[in-house]
C-alpha positions as CSV (number, residue, x, y, z in Angstrom):
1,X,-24.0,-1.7,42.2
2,X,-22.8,0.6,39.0
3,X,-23.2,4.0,38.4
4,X,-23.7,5.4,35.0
5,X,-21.3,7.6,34.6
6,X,-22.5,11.5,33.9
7,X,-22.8,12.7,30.7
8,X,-19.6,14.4,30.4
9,X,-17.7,11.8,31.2
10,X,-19.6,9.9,28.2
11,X,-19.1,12.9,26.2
12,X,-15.4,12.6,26.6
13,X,-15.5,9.0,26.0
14,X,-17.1,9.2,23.3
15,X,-15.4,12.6,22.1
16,X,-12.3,10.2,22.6
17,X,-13.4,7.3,20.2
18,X,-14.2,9.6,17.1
19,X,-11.1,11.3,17.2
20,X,-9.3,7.4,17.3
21,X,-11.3,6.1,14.9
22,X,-10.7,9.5,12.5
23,X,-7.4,8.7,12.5
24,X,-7.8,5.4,12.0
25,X,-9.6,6.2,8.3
26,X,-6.4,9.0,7.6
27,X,-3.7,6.4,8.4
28,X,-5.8,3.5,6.6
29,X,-6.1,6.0,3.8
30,X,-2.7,6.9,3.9
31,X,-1.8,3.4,3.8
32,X,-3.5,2.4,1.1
33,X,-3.8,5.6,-1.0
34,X,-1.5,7.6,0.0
35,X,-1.9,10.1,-3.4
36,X,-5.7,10.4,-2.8
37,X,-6.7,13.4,-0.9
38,X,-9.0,13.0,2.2
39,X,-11.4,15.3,-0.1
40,X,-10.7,13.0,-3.2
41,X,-11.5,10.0,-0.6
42,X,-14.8,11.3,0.6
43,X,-16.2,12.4,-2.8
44,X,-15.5,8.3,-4.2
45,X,-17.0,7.2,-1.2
46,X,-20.4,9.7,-2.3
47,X,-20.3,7.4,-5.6
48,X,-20.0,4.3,-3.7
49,X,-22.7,2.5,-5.0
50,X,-24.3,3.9,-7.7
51,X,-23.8,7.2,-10.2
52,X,-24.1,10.5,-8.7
53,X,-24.5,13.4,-10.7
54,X,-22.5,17.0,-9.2
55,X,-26.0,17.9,-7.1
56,X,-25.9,14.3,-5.6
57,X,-22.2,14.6,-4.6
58,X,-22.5,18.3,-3.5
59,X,-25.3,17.0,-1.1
60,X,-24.1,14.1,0.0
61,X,-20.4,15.9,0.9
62,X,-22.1,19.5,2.0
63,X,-20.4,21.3,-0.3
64,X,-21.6,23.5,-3.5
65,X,-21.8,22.0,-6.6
66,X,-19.6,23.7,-8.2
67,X,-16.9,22.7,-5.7
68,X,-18.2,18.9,-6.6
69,X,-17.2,19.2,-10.1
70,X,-14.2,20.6,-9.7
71,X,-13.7,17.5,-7.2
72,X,-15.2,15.6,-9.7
73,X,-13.2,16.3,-12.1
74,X,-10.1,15.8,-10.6
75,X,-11.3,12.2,-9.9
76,X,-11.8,11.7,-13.4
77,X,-8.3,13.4,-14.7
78,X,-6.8,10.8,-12.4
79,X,-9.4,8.2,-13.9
80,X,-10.7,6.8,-10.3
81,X,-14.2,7.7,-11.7
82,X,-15.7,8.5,-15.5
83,X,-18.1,10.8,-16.8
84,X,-21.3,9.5,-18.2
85,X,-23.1,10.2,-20.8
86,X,-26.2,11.1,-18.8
87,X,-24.2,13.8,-17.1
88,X,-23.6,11.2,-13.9
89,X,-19.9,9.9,-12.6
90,X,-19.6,6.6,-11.5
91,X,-16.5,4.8,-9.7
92,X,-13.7,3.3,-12.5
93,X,-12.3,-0.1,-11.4
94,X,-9.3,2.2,-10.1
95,X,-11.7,3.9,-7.7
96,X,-13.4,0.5,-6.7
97,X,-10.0,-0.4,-6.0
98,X,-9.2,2.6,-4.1
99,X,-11.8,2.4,-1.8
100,X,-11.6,-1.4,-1.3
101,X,-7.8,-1.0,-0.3
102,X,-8.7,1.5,2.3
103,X,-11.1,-0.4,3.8
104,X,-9.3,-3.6,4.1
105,X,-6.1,-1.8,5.4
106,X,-8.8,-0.3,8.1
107,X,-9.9,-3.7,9.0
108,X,-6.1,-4.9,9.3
109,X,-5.5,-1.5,12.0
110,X,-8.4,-2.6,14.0
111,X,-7.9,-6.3,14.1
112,X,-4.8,-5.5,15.1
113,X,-5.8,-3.1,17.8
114,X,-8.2,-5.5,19.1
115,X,-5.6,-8.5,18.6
116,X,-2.8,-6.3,20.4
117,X,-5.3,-5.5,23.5
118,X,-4.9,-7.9,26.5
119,X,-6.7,-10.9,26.3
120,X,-10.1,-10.0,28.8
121,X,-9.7,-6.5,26.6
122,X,-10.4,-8.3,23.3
123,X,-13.7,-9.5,24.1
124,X,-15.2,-6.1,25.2
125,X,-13.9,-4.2,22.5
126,X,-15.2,-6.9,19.7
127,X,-18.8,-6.5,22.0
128,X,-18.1,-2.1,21.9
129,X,-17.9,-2.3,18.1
130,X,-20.8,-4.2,17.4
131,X,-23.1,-2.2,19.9
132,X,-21.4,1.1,18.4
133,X,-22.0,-0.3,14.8
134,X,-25.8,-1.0,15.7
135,X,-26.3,2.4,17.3
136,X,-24.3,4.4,15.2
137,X,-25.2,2.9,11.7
138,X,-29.0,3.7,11.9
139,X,-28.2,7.7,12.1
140,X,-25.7,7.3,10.0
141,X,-28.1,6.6,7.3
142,X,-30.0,10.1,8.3
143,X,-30.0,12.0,5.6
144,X,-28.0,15.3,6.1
145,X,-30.2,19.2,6.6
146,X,-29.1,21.5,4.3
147,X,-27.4,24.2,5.1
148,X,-29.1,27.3,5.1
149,X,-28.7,29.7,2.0
């Protein structure tokens, strides 16, 4: 018979597994972009997609929109995204490119993790991503409370 284990102890787990998988993303990033700011990385990612405008960007990243032009801007200076003539920035091929590296060096750190693990391991962590992804992924997609003014 198992026993669920308390919910500290799942806490902790899970406590554990976002700190591994944040550094996961900073070495991936670091990797593949290693001139690209984690603040430069998450305000591409907010024009993954589609255009975003300053307000979108701000919201989407919890910061001020003044703070998201100023990112925005910098973005464009080093031309990973470009102003639009409706007043919205979208991703350059650069930025497309930036992101995509990222994402496929993250994929090579975590194939390798789960390639590296011992073999009975490799199984049960290809099974803990998926049910992760499927649990995680749907509240993921929650859209963020404002903060209050």
């Amino acid at each position: 018979m198992s026993v669920d284990p308390v919910p500290a102890e799942v806490s902790s787990a899970a406590e554990q597994v976002a700190v591994s998988m944040i550094e996961l993303w900073r070495r991936a990033r670091a990797d593949a972009a290693p001139t690209v700011s984690e603040e430069q990385m998450r305000g591409l990612l907010a024009l993954d997609g589609a255009p975003s405008g300053p307000g979108g960007v701000a919201g989407s990243l919890g910061v001020s929109p003044s703070s998201a032009t100023r990112l925005l801007d910098r973005l464009e200076q080093r031309t990973l995204v470009r102003h639009l003539p409706s007043g919205e920035f979208c991703l350059t091929g650069a930025g497309k490119c930036v992101l995509e590296a990222t994402r496929e060096r993250r994929r090579q750190l975590l194939e390798q993790t789960v390639v590296t693990a011992a073999p009975p391991d490799r199984r049960v962590l290809r099974d803990a991503f998926d049910q992760l992804y499927g649990v995680v992924s749907p509240v993921a997609r929650v859209p963020r409370s404002r903060r209050p003014s």
